[in-house]
N, C-alpha and C positions, 0 to 999 in steps of 0.2 A: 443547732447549737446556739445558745445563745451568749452573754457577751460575759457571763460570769462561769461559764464551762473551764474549763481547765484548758492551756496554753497546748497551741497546737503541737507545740516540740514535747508534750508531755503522753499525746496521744500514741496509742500503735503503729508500724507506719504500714502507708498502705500506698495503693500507686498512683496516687493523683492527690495534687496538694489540696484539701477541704477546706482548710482556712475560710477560704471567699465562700464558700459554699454555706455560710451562717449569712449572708446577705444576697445570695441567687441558689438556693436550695434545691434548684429543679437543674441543677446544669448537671450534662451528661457525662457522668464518670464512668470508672471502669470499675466492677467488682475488688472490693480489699480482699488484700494476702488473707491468709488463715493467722490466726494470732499467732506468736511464738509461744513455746513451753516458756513457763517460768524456772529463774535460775535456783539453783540450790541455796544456795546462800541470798536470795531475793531478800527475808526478812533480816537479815545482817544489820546491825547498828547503824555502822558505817556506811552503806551499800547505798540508801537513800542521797543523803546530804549529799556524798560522791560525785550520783547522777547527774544530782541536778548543781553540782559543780563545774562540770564538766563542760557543760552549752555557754554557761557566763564567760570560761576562759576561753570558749572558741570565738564569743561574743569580742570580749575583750583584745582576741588578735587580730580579729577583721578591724575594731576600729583602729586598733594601731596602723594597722598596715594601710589603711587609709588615709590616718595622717602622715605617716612618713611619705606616700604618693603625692600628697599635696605640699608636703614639705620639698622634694623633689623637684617639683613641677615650678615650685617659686625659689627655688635654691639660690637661682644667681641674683634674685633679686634681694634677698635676706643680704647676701653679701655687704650690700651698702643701701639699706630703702632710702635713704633721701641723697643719693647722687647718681641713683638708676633707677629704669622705667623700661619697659618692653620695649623689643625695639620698632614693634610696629604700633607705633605710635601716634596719639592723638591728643585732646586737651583733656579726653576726661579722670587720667588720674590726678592731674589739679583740682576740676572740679569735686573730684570725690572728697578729696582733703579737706576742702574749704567746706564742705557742708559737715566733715569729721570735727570741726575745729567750730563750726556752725552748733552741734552739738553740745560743745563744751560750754557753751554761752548761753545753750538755753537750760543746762545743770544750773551749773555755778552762777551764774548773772540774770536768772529768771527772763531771760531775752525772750519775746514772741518767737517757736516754732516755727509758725507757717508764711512769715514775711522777713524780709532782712535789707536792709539799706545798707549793709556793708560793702556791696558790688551793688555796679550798676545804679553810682549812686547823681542823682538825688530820685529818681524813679523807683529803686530796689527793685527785689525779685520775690515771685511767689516762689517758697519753695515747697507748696505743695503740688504745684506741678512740676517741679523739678526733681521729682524722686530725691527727697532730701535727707531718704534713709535714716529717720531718728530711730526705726527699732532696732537699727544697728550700731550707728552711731551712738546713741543714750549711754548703752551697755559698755559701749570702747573707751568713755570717758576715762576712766582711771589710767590706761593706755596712753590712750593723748595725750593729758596730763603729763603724763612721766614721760613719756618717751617722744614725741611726736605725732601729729599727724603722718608721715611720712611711714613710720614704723604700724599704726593703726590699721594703715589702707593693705600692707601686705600679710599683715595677720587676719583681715576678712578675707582677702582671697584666697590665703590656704584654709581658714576653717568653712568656707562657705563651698568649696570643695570637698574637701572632707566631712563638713556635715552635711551633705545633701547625699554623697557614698551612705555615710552613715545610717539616716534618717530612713533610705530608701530600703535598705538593707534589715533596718527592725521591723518596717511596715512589713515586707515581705515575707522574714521569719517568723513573722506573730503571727500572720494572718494569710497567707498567699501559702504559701509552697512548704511540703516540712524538711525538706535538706535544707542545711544552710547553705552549702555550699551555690545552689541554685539561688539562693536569694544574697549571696555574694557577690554572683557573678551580674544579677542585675542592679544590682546596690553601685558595684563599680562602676556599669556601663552609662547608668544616672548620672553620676557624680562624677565621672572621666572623660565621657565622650569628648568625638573632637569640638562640639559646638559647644558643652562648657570651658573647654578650652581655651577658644576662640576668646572667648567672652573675659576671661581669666584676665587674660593683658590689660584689660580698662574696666570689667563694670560686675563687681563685688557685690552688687545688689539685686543681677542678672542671676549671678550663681549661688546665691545664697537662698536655695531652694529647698531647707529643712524642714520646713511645714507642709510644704505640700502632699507629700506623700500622707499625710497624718489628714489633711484639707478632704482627700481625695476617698481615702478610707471612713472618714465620720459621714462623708454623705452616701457612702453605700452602705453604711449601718443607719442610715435612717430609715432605707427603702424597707426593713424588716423589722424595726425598732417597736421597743414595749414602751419606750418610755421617751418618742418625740418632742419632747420640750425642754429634757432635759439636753439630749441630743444636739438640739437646735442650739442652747444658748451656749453649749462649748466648741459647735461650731462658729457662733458668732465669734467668738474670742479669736478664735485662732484666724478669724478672717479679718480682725481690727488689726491685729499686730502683723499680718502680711501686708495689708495696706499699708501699712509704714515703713516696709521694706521695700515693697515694687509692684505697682496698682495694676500693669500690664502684666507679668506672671499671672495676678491674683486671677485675672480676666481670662488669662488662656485656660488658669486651672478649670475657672466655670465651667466656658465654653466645651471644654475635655471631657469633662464628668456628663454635660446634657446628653452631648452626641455619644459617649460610651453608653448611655442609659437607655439612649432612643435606639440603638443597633443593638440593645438585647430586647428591649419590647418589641421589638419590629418580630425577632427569631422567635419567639415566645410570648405571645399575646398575654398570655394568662395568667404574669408577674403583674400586669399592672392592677389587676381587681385588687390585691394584697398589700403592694408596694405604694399606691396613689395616696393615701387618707395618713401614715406615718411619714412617708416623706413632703407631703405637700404641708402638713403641720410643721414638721422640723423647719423645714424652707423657712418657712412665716417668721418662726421666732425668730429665728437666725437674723432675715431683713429687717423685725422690729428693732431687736437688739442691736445687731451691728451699723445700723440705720441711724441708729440713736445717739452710738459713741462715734460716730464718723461721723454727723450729721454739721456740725461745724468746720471740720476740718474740708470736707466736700466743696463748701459754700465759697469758704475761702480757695480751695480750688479753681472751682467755673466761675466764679462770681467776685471773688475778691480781687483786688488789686493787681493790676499787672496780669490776670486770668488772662487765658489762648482758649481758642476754641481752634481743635485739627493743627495736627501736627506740620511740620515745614515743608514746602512741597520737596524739597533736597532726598526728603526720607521717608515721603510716603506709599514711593513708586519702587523703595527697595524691595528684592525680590530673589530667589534661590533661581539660578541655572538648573534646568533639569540633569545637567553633566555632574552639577556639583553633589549630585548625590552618590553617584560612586566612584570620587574622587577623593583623596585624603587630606586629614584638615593639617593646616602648614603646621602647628604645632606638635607634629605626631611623627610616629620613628620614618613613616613612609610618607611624611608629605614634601612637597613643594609648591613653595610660594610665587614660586616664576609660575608655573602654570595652574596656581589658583587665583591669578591674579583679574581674569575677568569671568569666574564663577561665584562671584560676592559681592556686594557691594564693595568693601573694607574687609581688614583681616579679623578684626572684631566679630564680624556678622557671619562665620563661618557656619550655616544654624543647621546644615545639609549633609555636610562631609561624611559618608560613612565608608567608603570606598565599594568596591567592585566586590569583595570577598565578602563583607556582612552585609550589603547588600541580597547579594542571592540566599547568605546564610538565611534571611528572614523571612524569603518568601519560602525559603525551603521549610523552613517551621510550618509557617501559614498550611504548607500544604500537608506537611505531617498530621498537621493537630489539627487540620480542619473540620472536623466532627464538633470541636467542641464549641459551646457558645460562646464560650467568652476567650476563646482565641480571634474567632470571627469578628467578635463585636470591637475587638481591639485594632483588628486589620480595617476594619472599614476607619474606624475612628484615626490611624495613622496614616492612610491614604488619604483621608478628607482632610487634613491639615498640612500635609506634604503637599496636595494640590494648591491648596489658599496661598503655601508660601512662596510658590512663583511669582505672585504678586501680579499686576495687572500687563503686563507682558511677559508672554510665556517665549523663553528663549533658548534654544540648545548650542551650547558654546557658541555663546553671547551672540546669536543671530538670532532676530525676529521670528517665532513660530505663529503665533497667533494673540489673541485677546483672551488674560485666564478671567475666571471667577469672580475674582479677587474684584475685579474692575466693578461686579454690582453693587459688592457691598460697603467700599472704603468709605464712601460719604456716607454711612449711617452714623447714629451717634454713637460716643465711646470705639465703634472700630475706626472711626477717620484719625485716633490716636493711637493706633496700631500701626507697630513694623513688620509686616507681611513675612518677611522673610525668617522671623520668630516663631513663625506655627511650627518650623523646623523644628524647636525643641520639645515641642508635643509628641510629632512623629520619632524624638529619640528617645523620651520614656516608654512610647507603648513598645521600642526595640528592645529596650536593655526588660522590662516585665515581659514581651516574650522567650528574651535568651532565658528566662528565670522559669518559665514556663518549659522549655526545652531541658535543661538540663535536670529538673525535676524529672520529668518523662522517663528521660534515659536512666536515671540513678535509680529509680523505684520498681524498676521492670525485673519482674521474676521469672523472666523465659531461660533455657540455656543458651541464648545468644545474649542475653547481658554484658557481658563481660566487651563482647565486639562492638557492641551499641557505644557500650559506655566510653570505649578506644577513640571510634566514631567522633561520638562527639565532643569530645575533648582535643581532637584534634581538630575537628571544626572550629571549634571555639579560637585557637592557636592561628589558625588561617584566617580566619576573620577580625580578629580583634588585636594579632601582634601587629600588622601595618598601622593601626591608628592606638597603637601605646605611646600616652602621654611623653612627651619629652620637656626639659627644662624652656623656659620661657624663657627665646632669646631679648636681650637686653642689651641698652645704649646706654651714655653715658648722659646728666642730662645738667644744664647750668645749675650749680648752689645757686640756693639764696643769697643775695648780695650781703657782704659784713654789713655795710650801713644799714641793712634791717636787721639781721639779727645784735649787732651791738647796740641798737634804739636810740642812733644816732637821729633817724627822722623825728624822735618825740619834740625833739626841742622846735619845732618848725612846723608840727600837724596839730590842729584842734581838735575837738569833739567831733565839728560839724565840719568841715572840711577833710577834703581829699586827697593822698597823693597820687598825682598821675605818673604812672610809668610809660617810658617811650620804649617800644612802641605801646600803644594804649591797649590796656585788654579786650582779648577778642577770642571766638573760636579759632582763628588759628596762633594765638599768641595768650596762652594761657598763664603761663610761667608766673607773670603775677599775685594770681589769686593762689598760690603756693607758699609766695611773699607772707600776702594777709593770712594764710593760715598758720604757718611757722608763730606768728605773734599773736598767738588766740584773737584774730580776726580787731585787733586794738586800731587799724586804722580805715578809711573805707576808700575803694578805691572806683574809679568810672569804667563803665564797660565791663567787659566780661565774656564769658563763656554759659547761657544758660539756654534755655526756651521762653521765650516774652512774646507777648503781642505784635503783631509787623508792624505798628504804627504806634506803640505805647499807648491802645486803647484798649482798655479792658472788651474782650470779646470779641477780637478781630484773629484771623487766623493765627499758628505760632511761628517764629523766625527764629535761629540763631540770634544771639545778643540781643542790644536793646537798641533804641534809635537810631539812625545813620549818623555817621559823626564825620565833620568835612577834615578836622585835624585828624580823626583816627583813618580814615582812608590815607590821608597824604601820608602819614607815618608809614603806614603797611606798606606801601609803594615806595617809599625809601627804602625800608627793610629789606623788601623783597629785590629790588634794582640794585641800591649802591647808587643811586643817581640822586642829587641836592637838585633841588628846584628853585627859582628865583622865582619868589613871593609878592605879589602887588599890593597895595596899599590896604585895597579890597577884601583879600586873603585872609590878611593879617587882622585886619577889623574881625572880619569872621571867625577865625579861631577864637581869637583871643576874649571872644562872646560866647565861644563855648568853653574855657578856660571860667571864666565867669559862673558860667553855667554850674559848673562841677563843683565850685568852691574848693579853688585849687589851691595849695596850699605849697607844696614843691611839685615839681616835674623831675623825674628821676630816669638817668640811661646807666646802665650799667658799661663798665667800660669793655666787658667781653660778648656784649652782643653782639650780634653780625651786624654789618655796614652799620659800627657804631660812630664812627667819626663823619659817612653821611647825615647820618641824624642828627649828633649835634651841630653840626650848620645848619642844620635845616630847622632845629628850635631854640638856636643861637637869632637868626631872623626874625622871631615872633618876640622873647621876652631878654635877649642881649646874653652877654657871655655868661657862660657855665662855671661855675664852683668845681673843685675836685675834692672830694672828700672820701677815705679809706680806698674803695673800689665802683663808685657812681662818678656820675656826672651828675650835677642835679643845681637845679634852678628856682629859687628864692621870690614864688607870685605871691605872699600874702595881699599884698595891696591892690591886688584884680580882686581877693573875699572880698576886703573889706570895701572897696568901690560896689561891689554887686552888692554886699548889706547896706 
């Protein structure tokens, strides 16, 4: 079959889904049914258009009911997006915002994409290392604009849910299996599982995995391809604009597709004589092409300003519990977070969860459909990236087993930027493509045991998949934005080039700020921050959390965190008040409902004299430390 054949929902059916069978044409199926008689009224006027009416509204309910899951799943946060936030909680739906709002400025204000002095300033941040999501962001712009940042960030998380359901769900109905329903049931498991879930609470660019299904299909139609270069360059496209969504997906996708590729040449030698000479062309274009349009953005990457080479050690050694694979993800009808609490790094990283019931469901597949080649070639390839994501200590409820894999490869290049415990979401697409695989099987089967098969596995599916059904995002409540930002009380007191500091000073664990700056399309720039930068503010030195050490932002944080005021020496004071200097400080700002907010204003009542009150801040009046540093 080739790629202008008629759609596989159009063909007869028969008991194994052909789809993939136009790009591995040798894989072992089962003999098709006998064709059905034709109906009496087949040439009817009507009878046509009908038909092929019919698959669009079914089409049409799957995606709905995808969005309304993803509406669900963010329900309590729609409630109020900008005064709630998951409650397992961390800096990066701030960060998200502020690269949302990052966005807006490189529309509207022609700002440089890939560097920004607005944080972490006077050094800035690369955000091409920073996943700074412009193929997301770009598009939200009219969003932002009107509504917020705040509102933008929980509209990518339900459609980046729903459309990766989606995405997954047409890949598999065009081309994979011809029930829909089987390619519903893996469309869901794509786009639902617990480890997009996981992810859901903070990182929108993790879950917004709508290309790849699409990524994954264009390079197994190269392996059979008439027309390679064509192939290639629309594969390259779709690999420029993942890049700008999330470079480490892009990586896993690769990675995904070699090893699926090499576990079916391995089964069958004698794909490669055919498959080698159109896919290694397609390849080619593909790297000149998307080579060509990434070739700058890349540079500024590793090379530009503020570049990291290797991720922070904090998050290199993240890792999946072997327990946590059949245990349930906290966000799902059967989990809990008291005892997932040392099978993860964070709640985030949930990349494993499948529990005990889909667990066995898939080895139970494996073993059903083990004849076939490309059930095998997908079990090796979900087992080999289930192993990787142990990470370099292999632990069962979180006790030391041994030294995995993982431990050979981290310091190579491009994986020493890898979070180990993300292969996890490899091994849940090749789950949710074999439930799609299973339920294919069962529905197509012409024995008279059908009907029991089909009871069978529907009730398996119910047993497997109702403990890890999606439940609402629990949610906190989290500080507004202070009125003196949003009424643009600070205009009259911040320049172009100077900064305001807020106490505490931005940091990964006090992001709140850069929320601040994005509420005001990013109009003022402020020190420190939440990103990935150089350990030492040298381009090409390992990466760290934030930017340089800062002796005032440590003393802060330990206010914050204690409630304890310090008595400050001479000495101290010299030193802050030279990193004050530094920043081109323009006001110092505490909100008056931070915690141990009345320690801290003593504590930066000592450095630059008594505090101002104005609306709902505290805030402190250094221009004359800029203009002494100009």
């Amino acid at each position: 079959m080739t790629l202008a054949e008629p759609r596989v929902d159009a063909l007869p059916d028969a008991d194994i889904p052909t789809g993939i069978t136009s790009v591995l044409p040798d894989t072992v199926v089962a003999p098709a049914a006998p064709a059905r008689p034709a109906s009496p009224n087949a040439g009817a006027g009507r009878s046509a258009p009908r038909r092929r009416w019919i698959p669009r509204r079914v089409d049409l309910a799957v995606y709905g009911g995808f969005l309304l899951a993803a509406l669900w799943v963010t329900s309590r946060i729609w409630a109020d997006p900008a005064g709630r936030v998951a409650a397992l909680y961390s800096g990066d739906p701030a960060v998200m915002q502020f690269f949302l709002a990052h966005s807006v400025r490189v529309v509207l204000h022609g700002e440089f994409p890939f560097f920004t002095e607005q944080v972490n300033y006077p050094d800035g941040v690369n955000m091409m290392a920073n996943t700074a999501i412009l193929a997301l962001g770009i598009p939200m712009v009219p969003i932002t604009v009107l509504f917020g940042p705040a509102v933008s960030f929980v509209t990518l998380v339900t459609l980046g849910l729903a459309g990766t359901a989606a995405a997954w769900y047409r890949m598999l109905s065009q081309h994979v299996v011809r029930t829909r329903l089987a390619a519903a049931v893996g469309g869901w498991f794509c786009g639902f599982s617990p480890a997009m879930l996981a992810h859901a609470n903070w990182h929108p660019n993790i879950i917004s995995q709508f290309l790849l299904p699409f990524i994954v299909w264009r390079v197994l139609v190269l392996t059979r391809s008439t027309r390679p270069a064509r192939d290639g360059a629309l594969l390259a496209l779709m690999v420029t604009v993942q890049a700008f969504i999330n470079e480490e997906i892009l990586l896993f996708t690769a990675l995904s597709c070699g090893v699926f590729l090499l576990a079916v040449v391995v089964q069958q030698r004698e794909r490669w004589a055919t498959a080698w000479r159109p896919l290694g062309t397609g390849l080619a274009v593909c790297a000149v092409l998307a080579g060509a349009l990434l070739a700058y953005p890349l540079w500024v990457q590793f090379a530009g300003p503020m570049a990291y080479h290797g991720l922070s050690d904090a998050v290199q050694d993240y890792g999946n519990d072997i327990a946590a694979f059949f245990a349930q993800g906290s966000p799902t009808l059967g989990g809990d977070e008291r005892a997932n609490v040392n099978l993860a790094p964070n709640y985030s990283e949930e990349n494993a969860f499948f529990g005990w019931s889909l667990s066995l469901l898939a080895v139970g597949i494996v073993v059903w459909l083990r004849r076939e080649v490309l059930v095998r070639a997908l079990a090796a390839t979900g087992l080999f990236f289930a192993v990787l994501s142990l990470g370099e200590r292999v632990t069962w409820w979180d006790r030391y087993l041994f030294t995995g894999p993982w431990d050979l490869l981290v310091r190579l290049p491009l994986l020493d930027a890898v979070v180990p415990t993300r292969f996890g979401l490899i091994t849940t697409v090749v789950v949710g493509v074999l439930l799609a695989f299973a339920v294919e099987r069962a529905w197509s089967l012409r024995t008279v045991e059908r009907r029991t098969v089909r009871t069978l596995t529907a009730a398996g599916l119910v047993f497997a998949l109702l403990p890890i059904a999606p439940m609402p995002l629990q949610v906190t409540d989290r500080p507004p934005v202070p009125k003196f930002i949003t009424a643009d009380r600070w205009r009259q007191y911040v320049g172009p080039d100077q900064t305001l500091v807020p106490v505490p000073v931005p940091s990964q664990g006090h992001s709140d700020p850069m929320r601040w700056a994005a509420s005001t399309g990013l109009a003022f720039k402020i020190p420190g921050g939440y990103f990935l930068a150089p350990r030492n503010g040298v381009t090409g030195d390992p990466g760290r959390f934030g930017g340089r050490p800062s002796g005032i932002g440590a003393l802060l944080a330990e206010v914050a965190a204690t409630g304890r005021t310090p008595k400050l020496d001479d000495r101290q004071r010299r030193r802050f008040l030279d990193e004050l200097r530094h920043w081109r400080a323009a006001i110092v700002v505490l909100p008056l409902d931070q915690p141990n907010a009345e320690p801290l204003r003593l504590t930066v009542e000592q450095l630059v004299g008594p505090a101002r009150r104005e609306l709902d801040v505290w805030f402190w009046d250094v221009r004359t430390l800029s203009r002494s540093a100009a």
